[in-house]
C-alpha positions as CSV (number, residue, x, y, z in Angstrom):
1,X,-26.4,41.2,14.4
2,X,-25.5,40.1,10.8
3,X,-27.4,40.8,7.6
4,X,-27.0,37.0,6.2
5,X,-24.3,38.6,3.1
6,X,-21.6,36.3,3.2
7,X,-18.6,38.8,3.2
8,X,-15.5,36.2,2.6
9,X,-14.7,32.0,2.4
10,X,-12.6,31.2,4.8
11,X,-10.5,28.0,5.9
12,X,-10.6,26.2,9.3
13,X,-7.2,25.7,10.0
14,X,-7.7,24.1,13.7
15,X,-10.3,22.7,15.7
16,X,-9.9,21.1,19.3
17,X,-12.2,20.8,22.5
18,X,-10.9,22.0,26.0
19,X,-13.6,21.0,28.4
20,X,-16.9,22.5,27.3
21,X,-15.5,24.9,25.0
22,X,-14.2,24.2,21.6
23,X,-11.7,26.6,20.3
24,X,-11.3,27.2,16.4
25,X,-8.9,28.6,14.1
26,X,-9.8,30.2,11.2
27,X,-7.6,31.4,8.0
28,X,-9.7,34.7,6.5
29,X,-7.2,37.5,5.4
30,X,-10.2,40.2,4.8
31,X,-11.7,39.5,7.7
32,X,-8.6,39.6,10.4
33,X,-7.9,42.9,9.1
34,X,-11.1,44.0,9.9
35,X,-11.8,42.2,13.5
36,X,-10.3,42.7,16.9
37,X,-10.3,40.3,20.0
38,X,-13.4,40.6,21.4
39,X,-15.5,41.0,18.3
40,X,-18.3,38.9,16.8
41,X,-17.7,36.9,13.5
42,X,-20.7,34.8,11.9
43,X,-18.8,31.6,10.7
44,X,-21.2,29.1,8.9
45,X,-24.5,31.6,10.3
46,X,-22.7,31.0,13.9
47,X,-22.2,34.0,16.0
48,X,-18.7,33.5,17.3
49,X,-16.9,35.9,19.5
50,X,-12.7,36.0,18.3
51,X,-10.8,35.8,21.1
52,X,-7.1,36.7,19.6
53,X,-5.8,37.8,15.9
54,X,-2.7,36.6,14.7
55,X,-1.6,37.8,11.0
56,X,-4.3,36.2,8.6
57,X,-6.1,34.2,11.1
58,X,-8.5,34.4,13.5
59,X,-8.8,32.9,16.9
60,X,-12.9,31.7,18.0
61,X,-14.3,30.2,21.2
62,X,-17.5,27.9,20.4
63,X,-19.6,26.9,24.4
64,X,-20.9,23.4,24.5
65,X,-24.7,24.8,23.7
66,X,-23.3,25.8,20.1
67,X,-21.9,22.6,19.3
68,X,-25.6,20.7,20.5
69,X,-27.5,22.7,18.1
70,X,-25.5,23.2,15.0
71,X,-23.4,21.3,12.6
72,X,-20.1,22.6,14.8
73,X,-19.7,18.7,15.9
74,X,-19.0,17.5,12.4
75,X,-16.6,20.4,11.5
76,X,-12.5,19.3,10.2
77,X,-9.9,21.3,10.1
78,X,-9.5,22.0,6.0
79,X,-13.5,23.1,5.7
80,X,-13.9,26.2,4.1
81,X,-16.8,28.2,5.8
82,X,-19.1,31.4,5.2
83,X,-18.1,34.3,6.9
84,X,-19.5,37.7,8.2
85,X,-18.5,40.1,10.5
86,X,-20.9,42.0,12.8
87,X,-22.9,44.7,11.5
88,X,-22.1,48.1,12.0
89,X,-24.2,51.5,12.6
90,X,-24.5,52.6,8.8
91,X,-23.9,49.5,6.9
92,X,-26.0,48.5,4.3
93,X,-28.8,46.3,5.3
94,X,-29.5,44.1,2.0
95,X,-29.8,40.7,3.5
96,X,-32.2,40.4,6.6
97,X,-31.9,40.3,10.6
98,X,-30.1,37.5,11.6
99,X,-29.2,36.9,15.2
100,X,-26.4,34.6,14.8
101,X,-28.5,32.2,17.1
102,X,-28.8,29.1,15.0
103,X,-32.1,27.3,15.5
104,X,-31.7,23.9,13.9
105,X,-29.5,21.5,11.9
106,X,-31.0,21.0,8.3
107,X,-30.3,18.4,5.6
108,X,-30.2,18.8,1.9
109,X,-32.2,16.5,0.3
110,X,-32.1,17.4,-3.2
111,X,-30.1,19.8,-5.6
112,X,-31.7,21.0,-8.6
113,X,-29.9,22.9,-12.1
114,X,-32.3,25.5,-13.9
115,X,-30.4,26.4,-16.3
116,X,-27.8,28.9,-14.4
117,X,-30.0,29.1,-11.3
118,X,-29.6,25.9,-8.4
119,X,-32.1,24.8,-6.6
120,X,-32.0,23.0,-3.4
121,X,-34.4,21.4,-1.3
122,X,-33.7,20.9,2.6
123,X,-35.1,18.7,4.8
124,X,-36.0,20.7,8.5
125,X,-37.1,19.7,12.4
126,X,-41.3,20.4,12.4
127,X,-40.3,23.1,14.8
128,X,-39.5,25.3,12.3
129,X,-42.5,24.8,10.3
130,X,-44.3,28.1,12.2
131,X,-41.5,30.2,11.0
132,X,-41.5,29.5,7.4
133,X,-43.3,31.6,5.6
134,X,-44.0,31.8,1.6
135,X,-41.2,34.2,0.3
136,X,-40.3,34.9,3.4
137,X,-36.2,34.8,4.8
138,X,-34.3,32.0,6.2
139,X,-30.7,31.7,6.6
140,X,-29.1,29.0,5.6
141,X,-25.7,28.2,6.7
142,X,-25.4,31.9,7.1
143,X,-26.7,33.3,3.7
144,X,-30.0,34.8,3.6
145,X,-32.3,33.3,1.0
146,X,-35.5,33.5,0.1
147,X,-38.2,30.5,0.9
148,X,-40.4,29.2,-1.7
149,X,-44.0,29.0,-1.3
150,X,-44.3,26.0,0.5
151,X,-45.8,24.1,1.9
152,X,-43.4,23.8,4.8
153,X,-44.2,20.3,6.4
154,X,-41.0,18.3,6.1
155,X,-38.6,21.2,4.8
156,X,-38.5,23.6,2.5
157,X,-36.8,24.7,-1.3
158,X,-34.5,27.8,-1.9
159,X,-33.4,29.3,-5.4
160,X,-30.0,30.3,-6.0
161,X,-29.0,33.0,-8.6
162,X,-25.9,33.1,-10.3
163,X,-24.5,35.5,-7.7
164,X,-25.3,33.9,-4.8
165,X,-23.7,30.9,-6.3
166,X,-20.8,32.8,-6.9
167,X,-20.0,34.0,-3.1
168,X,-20.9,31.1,-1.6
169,X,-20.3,27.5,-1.1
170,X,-23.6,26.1,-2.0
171,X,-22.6,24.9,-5.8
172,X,-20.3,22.3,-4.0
173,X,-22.8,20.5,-1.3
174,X,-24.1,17.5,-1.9
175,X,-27.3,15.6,-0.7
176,X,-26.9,14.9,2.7
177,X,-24.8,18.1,3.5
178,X,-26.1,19.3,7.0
179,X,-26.8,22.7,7.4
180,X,-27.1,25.7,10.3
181,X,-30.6,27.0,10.3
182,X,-32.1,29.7,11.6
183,X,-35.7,31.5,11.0
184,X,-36.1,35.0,10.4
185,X,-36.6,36.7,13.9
186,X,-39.5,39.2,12.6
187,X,-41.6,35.9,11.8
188,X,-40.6,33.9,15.2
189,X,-42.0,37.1,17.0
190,X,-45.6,37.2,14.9
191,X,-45.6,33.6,15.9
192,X,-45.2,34.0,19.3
193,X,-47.6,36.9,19.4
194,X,-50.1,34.5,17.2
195,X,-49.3,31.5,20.0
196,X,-50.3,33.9,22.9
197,X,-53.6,35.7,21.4
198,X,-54.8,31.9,20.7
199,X,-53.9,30.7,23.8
200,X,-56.8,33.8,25.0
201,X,-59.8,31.3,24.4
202,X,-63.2,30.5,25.4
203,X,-63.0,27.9,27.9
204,X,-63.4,23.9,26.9
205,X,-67.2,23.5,26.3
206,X,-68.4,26.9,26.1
207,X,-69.7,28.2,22.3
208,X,-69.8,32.0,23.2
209,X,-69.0,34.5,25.7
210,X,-70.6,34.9,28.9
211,X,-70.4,37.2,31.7
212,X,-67.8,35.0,33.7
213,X,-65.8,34.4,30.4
214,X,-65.6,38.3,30.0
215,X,-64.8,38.5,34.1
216,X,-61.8,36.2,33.7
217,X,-60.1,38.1,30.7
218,X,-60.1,41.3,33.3
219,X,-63.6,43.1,32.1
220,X,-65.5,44.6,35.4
221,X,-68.4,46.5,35.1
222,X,-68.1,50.7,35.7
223,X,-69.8,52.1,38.9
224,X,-73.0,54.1,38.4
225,X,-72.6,57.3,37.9
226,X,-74.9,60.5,39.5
């Protein structure tokens, strides 16, 4: 679990497949010091698990499901990434929930100056569009942001402050940057619970409830009492 607060920009130093698993290398001084084999490092909003520590840099294992739904297959080694480690009992929770789990590749479609603020339009799969909601969360290449107010049909638009600027590596993309997506988890479940309470209807044809309706939703009438 990750909070989407970017805690260091680090460097991939090495990057190689070996069957369905491609292993990376990545230089991050503040974070080594603070990992151990087997712990989990959000690299890029990717939940990564590091596998071995050596000095400055940190040794990750990617499976072959990661690299099919996130930007992992156009990765080089020289590409400086957001990093995050887990998050502990007691931390700070200033970001929001995120899994780690990236949902879909986006692409930026246009980058914006106001003044010292950026803003940056993204272009997104439709199958996100359920999960986007007016100033809701998103994160973005593993930053948490805030979404605008829509509407949500072909993507969506993000404002950066001067911080976030700052700590991340978003004043350097370019249109046509691809970036890991993934919804905030709180609005994929009200979704889901939204999908499954509509799914509850009156069957095809019928314009109000009737007694077999109510039957076939579980309902039976109580015995008489004496």
């Amino acid at each position: 679990m990750f909070t989407g607060l970017v805690q260091e920009i680090g460097t991939l130093t090495g990057i190689r497949r070996a069957g369905s698993v491609t292993r990376l290398t990545v230089r991050a001084p503040r974070s080594a010091s603070a990992l151990g084999p087997g712990d989990s490092l959000a690299v890029n909003g990717i939940c990564l698990t590091a596998t071995a520590i050596r000095g400055d840099t940190i040794a990750l294992d990617a499976v072959e499901e990661t690299r099919r739904v996130s930007t992992l297959g156009f990765w080089r080694s020289g590409r400086r990434v957001h990093l995050e480690p887990a998050l502990r009992a007691g931390d700070a929770m200033g970001g929001h929930l995120v899994l780690g789990h990236v949902d879909a590749v986006g692409v930026l479609r246009r980058s914006v100056r106001l003044g010292a603020n950026l803003m940056l339009t993204f272009d997104a799969p439709a199958m996100l569009t359920p999960w986007l909601l007016p100033k809701g969360s998103i994160a973005v290449d593993g930053v948490s942001l805030t979404l605008d107010a829509g509407p949500f049909g072909e993507g969506f638009t993000i404002s950066l402050i001067p911080h976030t600027l700052g700590s991340t590596l978003f004043e350097t993309v370019q249109p046509g940057h691809r970036v890991n997506l993934e919804a905030d988890i709180l609005a994929k479940g009200a979704a889901a619970r939204s999908a499954a309470l509509t799914a509850i209807e009156t069957p095809v044809g019928s314009s109000s409830l009737s007694i077999e309706t109510i039957r076939a939703r579980g309902f039976r009438r109580a015995g008489r009492r004496h």
